[in-house]
C-alpha positions in Angstrom: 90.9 99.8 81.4 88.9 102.3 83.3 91.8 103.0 85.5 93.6 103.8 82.2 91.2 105.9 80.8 90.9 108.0 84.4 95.2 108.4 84.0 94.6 109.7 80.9 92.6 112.5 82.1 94.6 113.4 85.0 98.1 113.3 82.7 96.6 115.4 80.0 95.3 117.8 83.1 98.6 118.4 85.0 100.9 118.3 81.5 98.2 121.5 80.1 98.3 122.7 84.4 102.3 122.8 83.5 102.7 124.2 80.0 99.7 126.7 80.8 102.3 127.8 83.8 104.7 129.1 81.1 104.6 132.2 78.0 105.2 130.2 74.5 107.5 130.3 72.5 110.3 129.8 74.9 113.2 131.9 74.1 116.9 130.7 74.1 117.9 134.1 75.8 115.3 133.8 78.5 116.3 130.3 79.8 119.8 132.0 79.9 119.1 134.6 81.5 116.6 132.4 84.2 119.1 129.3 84.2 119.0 129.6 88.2 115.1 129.8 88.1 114.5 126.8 90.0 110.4 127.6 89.7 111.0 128.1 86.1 113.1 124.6 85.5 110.9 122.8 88.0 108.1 123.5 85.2 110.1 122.5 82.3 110.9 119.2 84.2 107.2 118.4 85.1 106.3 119.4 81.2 109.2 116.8 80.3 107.9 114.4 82.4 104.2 114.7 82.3 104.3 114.9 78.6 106.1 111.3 78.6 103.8 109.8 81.4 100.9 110.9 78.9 102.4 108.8 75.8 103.7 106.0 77.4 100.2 105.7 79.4 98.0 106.2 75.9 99.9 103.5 74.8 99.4 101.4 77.4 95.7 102.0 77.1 96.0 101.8 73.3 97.6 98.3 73.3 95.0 96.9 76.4 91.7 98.2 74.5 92.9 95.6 71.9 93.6 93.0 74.1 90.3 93.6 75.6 88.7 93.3 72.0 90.5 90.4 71.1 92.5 91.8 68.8 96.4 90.8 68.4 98.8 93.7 69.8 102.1 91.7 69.2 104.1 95.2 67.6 102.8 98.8 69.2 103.7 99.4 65.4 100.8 97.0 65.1 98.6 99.3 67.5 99.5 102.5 66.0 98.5 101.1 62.5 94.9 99.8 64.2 94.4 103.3 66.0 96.0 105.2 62.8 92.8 103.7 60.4 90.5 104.1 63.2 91.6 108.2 63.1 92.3 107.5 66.9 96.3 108.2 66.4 96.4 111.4 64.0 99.5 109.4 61.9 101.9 106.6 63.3 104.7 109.0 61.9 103.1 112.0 64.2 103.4 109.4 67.4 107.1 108.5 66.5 108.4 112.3 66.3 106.2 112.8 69.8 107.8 109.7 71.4 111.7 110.6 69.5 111.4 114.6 71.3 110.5 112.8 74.8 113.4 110.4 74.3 115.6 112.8 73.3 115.0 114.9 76.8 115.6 111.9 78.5 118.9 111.4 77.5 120.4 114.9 76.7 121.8 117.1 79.0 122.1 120.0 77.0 123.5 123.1 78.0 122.7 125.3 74.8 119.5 126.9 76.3 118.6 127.9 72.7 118.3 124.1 71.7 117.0 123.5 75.3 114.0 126.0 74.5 113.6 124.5 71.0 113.0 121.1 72.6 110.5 122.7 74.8 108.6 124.6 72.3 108.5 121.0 70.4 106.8 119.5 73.1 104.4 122.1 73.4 103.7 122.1 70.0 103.2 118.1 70.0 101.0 118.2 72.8 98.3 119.4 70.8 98.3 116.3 69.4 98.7 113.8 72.1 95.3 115.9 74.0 93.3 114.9 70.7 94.5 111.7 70.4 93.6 110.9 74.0 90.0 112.3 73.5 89.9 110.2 70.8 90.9 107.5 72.4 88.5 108.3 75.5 85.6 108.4 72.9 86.9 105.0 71.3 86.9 103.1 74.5 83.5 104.6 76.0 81.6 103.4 72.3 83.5 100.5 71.3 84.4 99.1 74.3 81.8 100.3 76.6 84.4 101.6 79.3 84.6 105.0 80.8 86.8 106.3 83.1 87.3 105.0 86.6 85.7 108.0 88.3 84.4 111.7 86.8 87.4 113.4 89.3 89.4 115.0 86.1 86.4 114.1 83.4 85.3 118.1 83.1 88.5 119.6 82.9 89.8 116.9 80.6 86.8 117.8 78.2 87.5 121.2 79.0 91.2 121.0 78.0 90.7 119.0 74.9 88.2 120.9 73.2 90.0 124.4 73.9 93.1 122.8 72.1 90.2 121.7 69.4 88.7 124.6 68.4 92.5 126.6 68.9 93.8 124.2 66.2 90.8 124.9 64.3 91.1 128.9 64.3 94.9 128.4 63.7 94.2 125.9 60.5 96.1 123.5 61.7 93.6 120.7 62.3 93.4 118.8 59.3 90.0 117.4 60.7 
């Protein structure tokens, strides 16, 4: 578990490292006019990428903390509904359009770079909320399960990184916490 927790960190690190890299929103026109930018589609790749190594690694975690605490994790709908009434997962339906944007990247090859920069700018846009559900999630595990991360290597800048999105979401009123 506290090799989980320490991935966490690190993904949430290099996916904000990536998107940080670029100027949001993404335009249409600009990914046209940059289509042979091989810096500039390197970093949409790693956000693509990074941003699905975070979810799929959350829920990894998500499902093991409930193994660990003897709880049934038959269904990940079954998880999500745990860590939904804990306020861990922000809402199961939140999760599903994160996870149904990183699926859709995995299996489109789109060439429209307006729809190829509204993908992108949904992703960004979602990550907000897979940062504060992993510092939820980090919280969770270090009080109710007594586990913290595997080492401190990414710990600052992971605190660092989630509370900037935080207090962001905050001045933007769009944190409904």
């Amino acid at each position: 578990m506290a090799g989980l927790l320490e991935a966490i960190q690190r993904c949430v690190y290099f996916l904000h490292a990536s998107s940080h890299s670029l100027s949001w929103p993404l335009q249409g026109e600009h990914l046209l006019k940059h289509k042979k930018d091989n810096d500039l589609f390197e970093s949409l790749a790693a956000i693509n990428e990074r941003f699905a190594k975070l979810q799929d690694t959350l829920g990894a975690a998500m499902r093991h903390s409930l193994i660990l605490s003897g709880e049934q994790a038959d269904s990940f709908m079954k998880v999500l509904t745990i860590f939904e009434k804990s306020g861990v997962v922000e809402s199961i339906e939140a999760w599903q359009l994160a996870r149904a944007a990183r699926n859709l990247a995995a299996h489109d090859y789109e060439t429209d770079y307006e729809l190829v920069a509204a993908h992108f700018n949904a992703l960004n846009e979602q990550q907000y909320m897979l940062f504060k559900t992993a510092q939820r999630f980090v919280q969770f595990a270090l009080h109710t399960l007594k586990v913290a991360p595997q080492s401190n290597d990414f710990s600052q800048e992971f605190d660092n990184i989630t509370r900037l999105h935080t207090a962001t979401a905050k001045q933007l009123g769009s944190d409904p916490n």
